[in-house]
C-alpha positions, 0 to 999 in steps of 0.5 A: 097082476090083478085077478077078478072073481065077482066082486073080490080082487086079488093083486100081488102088487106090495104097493096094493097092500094096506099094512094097517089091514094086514096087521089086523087080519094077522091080529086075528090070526095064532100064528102072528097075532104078537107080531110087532109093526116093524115085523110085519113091515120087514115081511112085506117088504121082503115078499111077494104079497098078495092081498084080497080085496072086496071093493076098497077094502083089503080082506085077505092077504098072503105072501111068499119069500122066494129066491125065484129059482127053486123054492116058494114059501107060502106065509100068512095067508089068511082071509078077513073072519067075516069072508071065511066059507066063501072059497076065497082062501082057496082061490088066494091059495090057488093063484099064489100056487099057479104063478108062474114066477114059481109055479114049477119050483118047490112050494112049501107051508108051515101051518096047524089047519086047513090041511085038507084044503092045502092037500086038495091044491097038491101039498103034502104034509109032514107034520105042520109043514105041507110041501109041492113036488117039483 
């Protein structure tokens, strides 16, 4: 699928994804900055991914791992440091949630910030970890 807003385009197609891009956004990230390439290929290769575009160039990404049927693990969403504070990790987070493939399944997220903004899309917290009611 490809989704529009203004200028910016999100895909969730693998094939969209351009890893050398990925793994400079993670690099800018806590949680993955020491991933090694082989990971963050495996991880791809195992997930749905969703990257963000403006034009040519990927800004953003996300995945979920998945078994389709009853559970969504939202993982590495994260948006380039220069877009931040555009609403853009809100609208990559939203189409991830709304997806049809599991918008009716357990969702669920580890992470340390953006409480408030996972909060206002229907998650809940436990600590780290933000969860959907099915």
């Amino acid at each position: 699928m490809e989704y529009r807003l203004g200028e910016f385009c999100i895909y969730d197609e693998r094939e969209k994804v351009v890893i050398e891009s990925v793994t400079a956004l993670l690099e800018q990230s806590y949680w993955a900055n020491q991933r090694s390439l082989d990971v963050i290929k495996t991880s791809i290769e195992n997930s749905v991914c969703f990257s963000l575009f403006k034009g040519e160039k990927q800004i953003g990404f996300a995945r979920v791992v998945t078994d389709f049927a009853s559970v969504a693990y939202l993982a590495d969403v994260i948006i380039d440091e220069q877009f931040r504070g555009q609403g853009l990790g809100k609208w990559l987070t939203e189409t991830m949630v709304n997806d049809p493939r599991w918008k009716d399944k357990f969702k669920f997220l580890v992470t340390d910030d953006a409480h408030s903004l996972y909060s206002r899309l229907g998650f809940s917290s436990s600590g780290k970890l933000m969860s959907t009611k099915v």
